[in-house]
Backbone as JSON Lines, residues from 0, in Angstrom:
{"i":0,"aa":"X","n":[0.84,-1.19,0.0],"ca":[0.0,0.0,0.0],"c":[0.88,1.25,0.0]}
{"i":1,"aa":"X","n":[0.4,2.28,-0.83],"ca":[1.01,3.21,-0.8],"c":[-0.21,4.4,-0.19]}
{"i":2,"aa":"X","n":[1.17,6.0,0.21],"ca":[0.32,7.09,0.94],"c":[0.06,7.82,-0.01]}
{"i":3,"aa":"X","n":[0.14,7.51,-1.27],"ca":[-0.11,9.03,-2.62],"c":[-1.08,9.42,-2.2]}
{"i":4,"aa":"X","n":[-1.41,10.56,-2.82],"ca":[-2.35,11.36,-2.78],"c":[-3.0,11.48,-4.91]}
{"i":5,"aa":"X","n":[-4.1,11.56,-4.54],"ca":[-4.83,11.72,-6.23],"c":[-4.22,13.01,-6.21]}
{"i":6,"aa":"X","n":[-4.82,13.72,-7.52],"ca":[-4.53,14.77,-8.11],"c":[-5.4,14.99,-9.64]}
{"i":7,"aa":"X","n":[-6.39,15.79,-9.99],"ca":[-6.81,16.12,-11.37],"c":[-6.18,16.9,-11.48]}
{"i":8,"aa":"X","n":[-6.16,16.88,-13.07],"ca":[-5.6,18.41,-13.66],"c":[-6.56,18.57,-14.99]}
{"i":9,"aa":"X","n":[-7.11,19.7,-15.27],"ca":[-7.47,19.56,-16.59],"c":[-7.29,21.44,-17.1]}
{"i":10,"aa":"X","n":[-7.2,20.95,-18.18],"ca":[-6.97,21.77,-19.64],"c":[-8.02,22.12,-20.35]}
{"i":11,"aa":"X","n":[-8.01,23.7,-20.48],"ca":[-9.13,24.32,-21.29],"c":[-8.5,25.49,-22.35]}
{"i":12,"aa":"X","n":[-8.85,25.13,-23.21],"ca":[-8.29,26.07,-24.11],"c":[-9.33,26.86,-24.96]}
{"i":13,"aa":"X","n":[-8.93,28.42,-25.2],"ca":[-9.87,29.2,-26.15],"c":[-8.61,29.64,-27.17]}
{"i":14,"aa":"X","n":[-9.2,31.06,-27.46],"ca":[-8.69,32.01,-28.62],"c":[-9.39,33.15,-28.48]}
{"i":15,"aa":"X","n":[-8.87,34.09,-28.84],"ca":[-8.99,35.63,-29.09],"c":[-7.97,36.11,-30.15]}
{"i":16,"aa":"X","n":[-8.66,37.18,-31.16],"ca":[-8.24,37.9,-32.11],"c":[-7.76,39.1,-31.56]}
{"i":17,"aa":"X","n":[-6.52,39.56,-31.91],"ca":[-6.25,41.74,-31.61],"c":[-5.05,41.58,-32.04]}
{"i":18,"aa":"X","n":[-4.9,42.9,-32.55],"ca":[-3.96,43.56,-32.54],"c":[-2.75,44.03,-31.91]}
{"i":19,"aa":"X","n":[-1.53,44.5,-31.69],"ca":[-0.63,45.17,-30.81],"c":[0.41,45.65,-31.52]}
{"i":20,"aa":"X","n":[1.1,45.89,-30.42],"ca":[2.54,46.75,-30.93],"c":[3.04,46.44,-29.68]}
{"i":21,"aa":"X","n":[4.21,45.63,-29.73],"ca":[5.23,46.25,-28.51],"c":[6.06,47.17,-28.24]}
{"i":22,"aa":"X","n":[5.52,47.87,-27.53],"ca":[6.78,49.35,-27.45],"c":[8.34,48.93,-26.72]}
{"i":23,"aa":"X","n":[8.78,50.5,-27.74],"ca":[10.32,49.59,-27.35],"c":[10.94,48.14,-27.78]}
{"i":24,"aa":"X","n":[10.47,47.95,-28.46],"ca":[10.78,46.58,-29.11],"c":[12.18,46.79,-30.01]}
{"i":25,"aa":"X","n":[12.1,47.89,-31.0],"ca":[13.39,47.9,-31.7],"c":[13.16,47.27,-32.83]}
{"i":26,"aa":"X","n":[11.85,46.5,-33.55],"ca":[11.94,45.67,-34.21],"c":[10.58,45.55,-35.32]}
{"i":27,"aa":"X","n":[10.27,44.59,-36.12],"ca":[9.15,44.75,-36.15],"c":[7.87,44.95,-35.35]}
{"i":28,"aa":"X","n":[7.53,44.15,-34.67],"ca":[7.05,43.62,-33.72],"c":[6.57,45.01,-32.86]}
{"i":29,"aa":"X","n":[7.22,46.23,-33.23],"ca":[6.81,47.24,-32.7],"c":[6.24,47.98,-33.44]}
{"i":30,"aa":"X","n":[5.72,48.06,-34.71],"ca":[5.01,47.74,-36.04],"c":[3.47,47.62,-35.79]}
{"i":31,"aa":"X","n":[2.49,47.57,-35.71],"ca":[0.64,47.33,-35.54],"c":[0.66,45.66,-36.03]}
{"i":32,"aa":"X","n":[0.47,45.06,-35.8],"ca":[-0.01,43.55,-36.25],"c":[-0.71,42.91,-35.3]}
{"i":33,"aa":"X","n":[-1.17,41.74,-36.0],"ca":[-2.5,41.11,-35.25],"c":[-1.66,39.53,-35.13]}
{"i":34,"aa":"X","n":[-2.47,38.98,-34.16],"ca":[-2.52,37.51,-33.75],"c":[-3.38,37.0,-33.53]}
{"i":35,"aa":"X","n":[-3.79,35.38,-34.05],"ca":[-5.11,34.6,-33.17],"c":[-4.03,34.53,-32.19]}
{"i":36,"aa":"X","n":[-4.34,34.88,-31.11],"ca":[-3.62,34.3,-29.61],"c":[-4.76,32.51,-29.05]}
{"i":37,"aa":"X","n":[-3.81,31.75,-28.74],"ca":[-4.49,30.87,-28.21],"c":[-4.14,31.15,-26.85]}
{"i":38,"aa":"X","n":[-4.99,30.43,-25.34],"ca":[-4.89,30.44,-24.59],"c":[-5.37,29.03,-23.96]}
{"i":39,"aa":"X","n":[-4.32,28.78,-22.97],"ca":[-4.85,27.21,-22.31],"c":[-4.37,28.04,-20.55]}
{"i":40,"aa":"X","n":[-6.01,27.51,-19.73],"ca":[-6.25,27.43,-18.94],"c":[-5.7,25.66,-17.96]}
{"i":41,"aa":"X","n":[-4.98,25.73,-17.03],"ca":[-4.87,24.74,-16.3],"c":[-5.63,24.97,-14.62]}
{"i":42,"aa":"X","n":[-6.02,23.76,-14.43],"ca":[-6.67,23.57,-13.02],"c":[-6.0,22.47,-12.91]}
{"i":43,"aa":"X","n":[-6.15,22.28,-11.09],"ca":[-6.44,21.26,-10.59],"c":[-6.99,21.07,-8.98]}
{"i":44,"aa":"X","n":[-7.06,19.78,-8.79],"ca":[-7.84,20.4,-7.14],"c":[-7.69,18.07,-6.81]}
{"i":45,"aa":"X","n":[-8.3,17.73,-5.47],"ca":[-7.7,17.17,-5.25],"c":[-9.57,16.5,-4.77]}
{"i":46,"aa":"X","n":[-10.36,16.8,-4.75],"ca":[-11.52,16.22,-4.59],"c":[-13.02,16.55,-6.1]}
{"i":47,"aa":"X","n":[-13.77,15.62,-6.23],"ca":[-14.37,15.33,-7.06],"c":[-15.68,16.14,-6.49]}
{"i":48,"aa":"X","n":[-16.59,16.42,-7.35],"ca":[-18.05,17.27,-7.23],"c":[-18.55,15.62,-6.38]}
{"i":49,"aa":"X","n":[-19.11,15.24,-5.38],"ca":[-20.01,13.79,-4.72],"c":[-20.98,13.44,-5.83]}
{"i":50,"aa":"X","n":[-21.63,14.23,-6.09],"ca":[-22.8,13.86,-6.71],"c":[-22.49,13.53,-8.38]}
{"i":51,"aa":"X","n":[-21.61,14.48,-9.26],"ca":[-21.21,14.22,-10.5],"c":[-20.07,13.6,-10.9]}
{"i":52,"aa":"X","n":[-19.25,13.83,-9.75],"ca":[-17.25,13.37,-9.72],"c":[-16.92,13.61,-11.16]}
{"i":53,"aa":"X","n":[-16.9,15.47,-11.01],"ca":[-16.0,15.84,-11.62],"c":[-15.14,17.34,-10.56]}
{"i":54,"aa":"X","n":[-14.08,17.3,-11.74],"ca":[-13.13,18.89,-10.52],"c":[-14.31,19.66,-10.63]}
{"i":55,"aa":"X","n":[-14.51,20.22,-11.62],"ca":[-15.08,21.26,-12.08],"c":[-16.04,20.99,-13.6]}
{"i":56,"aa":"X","n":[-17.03,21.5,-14.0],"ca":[-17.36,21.3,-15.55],"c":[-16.9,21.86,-16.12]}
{"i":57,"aa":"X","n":[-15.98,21.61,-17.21],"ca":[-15.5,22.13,-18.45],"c":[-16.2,23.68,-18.88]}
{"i":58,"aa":"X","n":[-17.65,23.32,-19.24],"ca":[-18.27,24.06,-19.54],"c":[-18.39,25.08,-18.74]}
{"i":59,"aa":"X","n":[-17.99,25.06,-17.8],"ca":[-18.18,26.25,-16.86],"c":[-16.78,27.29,-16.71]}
{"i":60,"aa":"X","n":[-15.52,26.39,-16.56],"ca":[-14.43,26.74,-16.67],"c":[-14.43,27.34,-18.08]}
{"i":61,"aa":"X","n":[-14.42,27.07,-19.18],"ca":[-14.37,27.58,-20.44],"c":[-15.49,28.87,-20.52]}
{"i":62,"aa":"X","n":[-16.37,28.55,-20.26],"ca":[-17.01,29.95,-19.87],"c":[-16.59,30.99,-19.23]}
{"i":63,"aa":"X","n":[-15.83,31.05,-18.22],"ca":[-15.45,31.91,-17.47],"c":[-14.3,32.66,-18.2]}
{"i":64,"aa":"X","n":[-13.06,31.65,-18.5],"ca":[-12.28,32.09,-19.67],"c":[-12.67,32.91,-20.97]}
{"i":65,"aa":"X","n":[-14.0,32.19,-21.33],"ca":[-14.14,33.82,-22.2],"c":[-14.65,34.77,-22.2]}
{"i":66,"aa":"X","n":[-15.41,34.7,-20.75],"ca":[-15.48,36.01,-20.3],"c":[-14.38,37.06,-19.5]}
{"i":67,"aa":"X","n":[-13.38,36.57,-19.48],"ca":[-12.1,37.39,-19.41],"c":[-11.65,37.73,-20.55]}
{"i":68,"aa":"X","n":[-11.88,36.84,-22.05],"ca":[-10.83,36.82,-23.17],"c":[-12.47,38.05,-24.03]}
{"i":69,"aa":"X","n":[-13.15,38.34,-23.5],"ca":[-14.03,38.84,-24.16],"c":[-13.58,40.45,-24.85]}
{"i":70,"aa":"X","n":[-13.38,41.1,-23.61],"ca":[-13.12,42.43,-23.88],"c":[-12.16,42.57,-24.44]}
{"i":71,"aa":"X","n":[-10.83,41.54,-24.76],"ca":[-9.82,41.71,-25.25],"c":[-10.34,41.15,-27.43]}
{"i":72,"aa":"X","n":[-11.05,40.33,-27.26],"ca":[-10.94,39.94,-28.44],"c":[-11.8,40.83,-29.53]}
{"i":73,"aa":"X","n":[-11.04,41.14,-30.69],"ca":[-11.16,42.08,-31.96],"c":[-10.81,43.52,-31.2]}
{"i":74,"aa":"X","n":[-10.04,43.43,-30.5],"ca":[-9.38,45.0,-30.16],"c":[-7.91,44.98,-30.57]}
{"i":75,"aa":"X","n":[-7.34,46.67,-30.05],"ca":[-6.27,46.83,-29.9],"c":[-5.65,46.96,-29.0]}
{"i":76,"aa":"X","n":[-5.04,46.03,-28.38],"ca":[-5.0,45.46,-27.24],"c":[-3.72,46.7,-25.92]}
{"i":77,"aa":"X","n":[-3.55,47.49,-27.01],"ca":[-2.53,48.81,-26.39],"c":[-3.43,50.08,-26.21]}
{"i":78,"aa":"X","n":[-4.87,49.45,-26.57],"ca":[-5.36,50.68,-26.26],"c":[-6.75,50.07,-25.08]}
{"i":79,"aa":"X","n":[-6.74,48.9,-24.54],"ca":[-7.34,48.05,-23.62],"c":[-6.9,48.22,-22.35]}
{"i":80,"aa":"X","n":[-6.81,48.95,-20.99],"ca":[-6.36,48.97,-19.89],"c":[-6.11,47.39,-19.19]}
{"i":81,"aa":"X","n":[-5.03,46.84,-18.82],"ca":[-3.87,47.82,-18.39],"c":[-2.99,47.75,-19.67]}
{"i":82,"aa":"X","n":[-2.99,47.2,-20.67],"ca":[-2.24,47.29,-21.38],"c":[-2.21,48.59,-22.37]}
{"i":83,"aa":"X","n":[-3.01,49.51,-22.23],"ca":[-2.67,50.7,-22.79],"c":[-1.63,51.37,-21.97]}
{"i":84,"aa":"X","n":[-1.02,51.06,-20.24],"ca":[0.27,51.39,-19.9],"c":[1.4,50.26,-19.96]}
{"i":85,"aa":"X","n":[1.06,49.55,-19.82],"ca":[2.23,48.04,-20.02],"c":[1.77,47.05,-21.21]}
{"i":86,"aa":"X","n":[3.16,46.8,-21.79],"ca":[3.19,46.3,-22.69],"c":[2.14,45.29,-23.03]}
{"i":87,"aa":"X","n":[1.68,44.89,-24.29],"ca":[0.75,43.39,-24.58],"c":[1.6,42.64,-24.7]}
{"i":88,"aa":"X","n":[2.55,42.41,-24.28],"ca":[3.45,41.24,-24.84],"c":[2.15,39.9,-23.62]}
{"i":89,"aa":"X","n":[3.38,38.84,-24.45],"ca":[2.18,37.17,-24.46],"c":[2.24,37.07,-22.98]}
{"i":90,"aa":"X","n":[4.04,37.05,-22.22],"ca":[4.15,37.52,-20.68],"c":[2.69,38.43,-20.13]}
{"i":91,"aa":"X","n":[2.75,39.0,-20.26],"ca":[1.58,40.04,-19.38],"c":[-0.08,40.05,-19.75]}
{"i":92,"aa":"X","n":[0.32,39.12,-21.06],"ca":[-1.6,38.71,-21.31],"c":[-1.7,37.74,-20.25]}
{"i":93,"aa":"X","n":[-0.94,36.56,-20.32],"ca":[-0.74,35.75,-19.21],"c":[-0.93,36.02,-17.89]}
{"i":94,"aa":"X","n":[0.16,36.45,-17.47],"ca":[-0.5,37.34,-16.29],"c":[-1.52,37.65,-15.47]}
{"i":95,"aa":"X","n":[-1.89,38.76,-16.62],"ca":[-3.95,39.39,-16.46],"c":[-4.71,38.44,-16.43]}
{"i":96,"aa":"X","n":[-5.18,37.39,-17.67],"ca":[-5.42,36.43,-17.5],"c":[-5.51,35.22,-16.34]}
{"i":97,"aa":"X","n":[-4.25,35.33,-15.87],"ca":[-4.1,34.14,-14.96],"c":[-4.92,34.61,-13.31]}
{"i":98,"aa":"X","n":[-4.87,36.54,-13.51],"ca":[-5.04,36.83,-12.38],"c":[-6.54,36.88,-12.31]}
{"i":99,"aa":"X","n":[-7.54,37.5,-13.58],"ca":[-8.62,37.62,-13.29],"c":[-9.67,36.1,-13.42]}
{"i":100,"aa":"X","n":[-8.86,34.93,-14.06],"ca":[-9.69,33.72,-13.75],"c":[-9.26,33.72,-12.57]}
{"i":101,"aa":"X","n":[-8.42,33.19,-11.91],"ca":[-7.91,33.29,-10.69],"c":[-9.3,33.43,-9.21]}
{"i":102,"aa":"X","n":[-9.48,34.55,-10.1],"ca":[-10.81,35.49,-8.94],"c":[-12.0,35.2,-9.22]}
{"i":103,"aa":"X","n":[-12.38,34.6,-10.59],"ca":[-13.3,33.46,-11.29],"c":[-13.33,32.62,-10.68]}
{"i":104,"aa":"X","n":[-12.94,32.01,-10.16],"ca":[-12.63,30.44,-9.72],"c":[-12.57,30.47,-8.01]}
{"i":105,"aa":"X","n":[-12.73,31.79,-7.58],"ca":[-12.72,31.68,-6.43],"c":[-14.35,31.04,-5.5]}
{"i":106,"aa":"X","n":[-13.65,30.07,-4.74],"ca":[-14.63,29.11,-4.44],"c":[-14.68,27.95,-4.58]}
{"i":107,"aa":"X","n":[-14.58,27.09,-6.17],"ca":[-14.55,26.11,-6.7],"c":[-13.13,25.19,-6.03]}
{"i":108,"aa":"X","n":[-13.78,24.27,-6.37],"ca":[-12.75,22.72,-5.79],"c":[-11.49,23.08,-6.53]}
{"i":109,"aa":"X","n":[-12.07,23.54,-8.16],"ca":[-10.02,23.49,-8.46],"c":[-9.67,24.75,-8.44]}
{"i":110,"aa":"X","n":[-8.22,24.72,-8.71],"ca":[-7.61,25.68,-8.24],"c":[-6.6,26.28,-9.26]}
{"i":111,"aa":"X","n":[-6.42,27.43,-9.84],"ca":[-5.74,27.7,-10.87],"c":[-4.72,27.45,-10.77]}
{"i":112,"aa":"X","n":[-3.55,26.58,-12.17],"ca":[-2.49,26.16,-12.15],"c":[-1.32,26.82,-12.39]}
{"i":113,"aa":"X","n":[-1.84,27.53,-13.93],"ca":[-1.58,28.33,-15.26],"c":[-2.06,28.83,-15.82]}
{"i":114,"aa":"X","n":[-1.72,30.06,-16.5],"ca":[-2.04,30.39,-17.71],"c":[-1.16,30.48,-18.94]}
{"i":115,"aa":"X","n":[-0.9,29.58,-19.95],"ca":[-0.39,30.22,-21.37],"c":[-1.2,30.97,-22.03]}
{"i":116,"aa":"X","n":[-0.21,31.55,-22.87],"ca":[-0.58,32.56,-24.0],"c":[0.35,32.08,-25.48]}
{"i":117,"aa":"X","n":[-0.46,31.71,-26.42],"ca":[0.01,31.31,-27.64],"c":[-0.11,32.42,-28.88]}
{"i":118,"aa":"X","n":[0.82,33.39,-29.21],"ca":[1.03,33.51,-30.4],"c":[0.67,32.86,-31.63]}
{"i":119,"aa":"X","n":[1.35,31.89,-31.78],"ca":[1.48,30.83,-32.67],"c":[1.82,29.6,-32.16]}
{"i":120,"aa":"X","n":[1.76,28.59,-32.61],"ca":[1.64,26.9,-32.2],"c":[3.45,26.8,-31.37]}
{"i":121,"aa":"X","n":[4.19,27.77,-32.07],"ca":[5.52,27.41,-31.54],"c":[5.8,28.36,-30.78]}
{"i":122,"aa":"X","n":[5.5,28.89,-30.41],"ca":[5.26,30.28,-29.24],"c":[4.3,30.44,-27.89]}
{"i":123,"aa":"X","n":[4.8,30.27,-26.7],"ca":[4.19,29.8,-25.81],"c":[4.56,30.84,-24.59]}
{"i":124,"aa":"X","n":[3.99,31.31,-23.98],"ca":[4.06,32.32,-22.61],"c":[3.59,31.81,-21.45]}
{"i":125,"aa":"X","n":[3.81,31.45,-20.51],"ca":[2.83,30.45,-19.42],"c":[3.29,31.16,-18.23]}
{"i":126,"aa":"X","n":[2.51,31.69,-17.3],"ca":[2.49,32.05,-15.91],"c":[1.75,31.56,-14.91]}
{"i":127,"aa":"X","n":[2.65,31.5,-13.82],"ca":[1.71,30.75,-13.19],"c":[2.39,31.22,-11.59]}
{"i":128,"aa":"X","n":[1.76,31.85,-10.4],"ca":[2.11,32.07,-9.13],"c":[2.27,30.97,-7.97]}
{"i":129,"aa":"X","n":[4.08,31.13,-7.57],"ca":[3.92,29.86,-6.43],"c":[3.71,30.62,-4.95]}
């Protein structure tokens, strides 16, 4: 017999469309251009709903996520507070993101893990507070 302990984790992923510029960049990139940004949400938590045994519903978690990714998607994301004073880079969408599900989720069995932020499929930003 062993003392492990369980553990879920699950994965939710959306998308949002915008625009940016990074200032100070030096580069293109500091230029107006757009991205589908993907985003993957991680949970986990260590007990099951009794009655359904699940962490959380998907559907609910993914909901919440795009109601954070709402106000950001088809904008310009430098002219969106806070990022009309700090940069949009993928770091600090992350971030915001991670902080306002964060406060979403307050209550629920799971517990926020992460947040990435995807540029593109090979481009990945992930934050996450220990």
């Amino acid at each position: 017999m062993t003392n492990k302990r369980g553990i879920w984790r699950l994965t939710v992923t959306e998308s949002f469309s915008a625009s940016h510029c990074l200032r100070g960049y030096e580069g293109p990139c500091e230029n107006l251009h757009g991205h589908n940004f993907g985003v993957e949400a991680v949970v986990e938590g260590e007990r099951l709903d009794p009655k359904i045994e699940y962490l959380i519903d998907f559907k609910k978690l993914r909901g919440r996520l795009r109601e954070i990714l709402a106000p950001l998607d088809h904008h310009h994301l430098n002219e969106v507070p806070p990022f009309d004073v700090e940069n949009p880079s993928s770091e600090n969408l992350a971030r915001y993101i991670y902080r306002k599900l964060e406060g979403a989720l307050e209550g629920e069995a799971a517990r926020l893990v992460s947040v990435s932020v995807l540029e593109k499929e090979a481009s990945k930003a992930t934050y996450m507070e220990l």
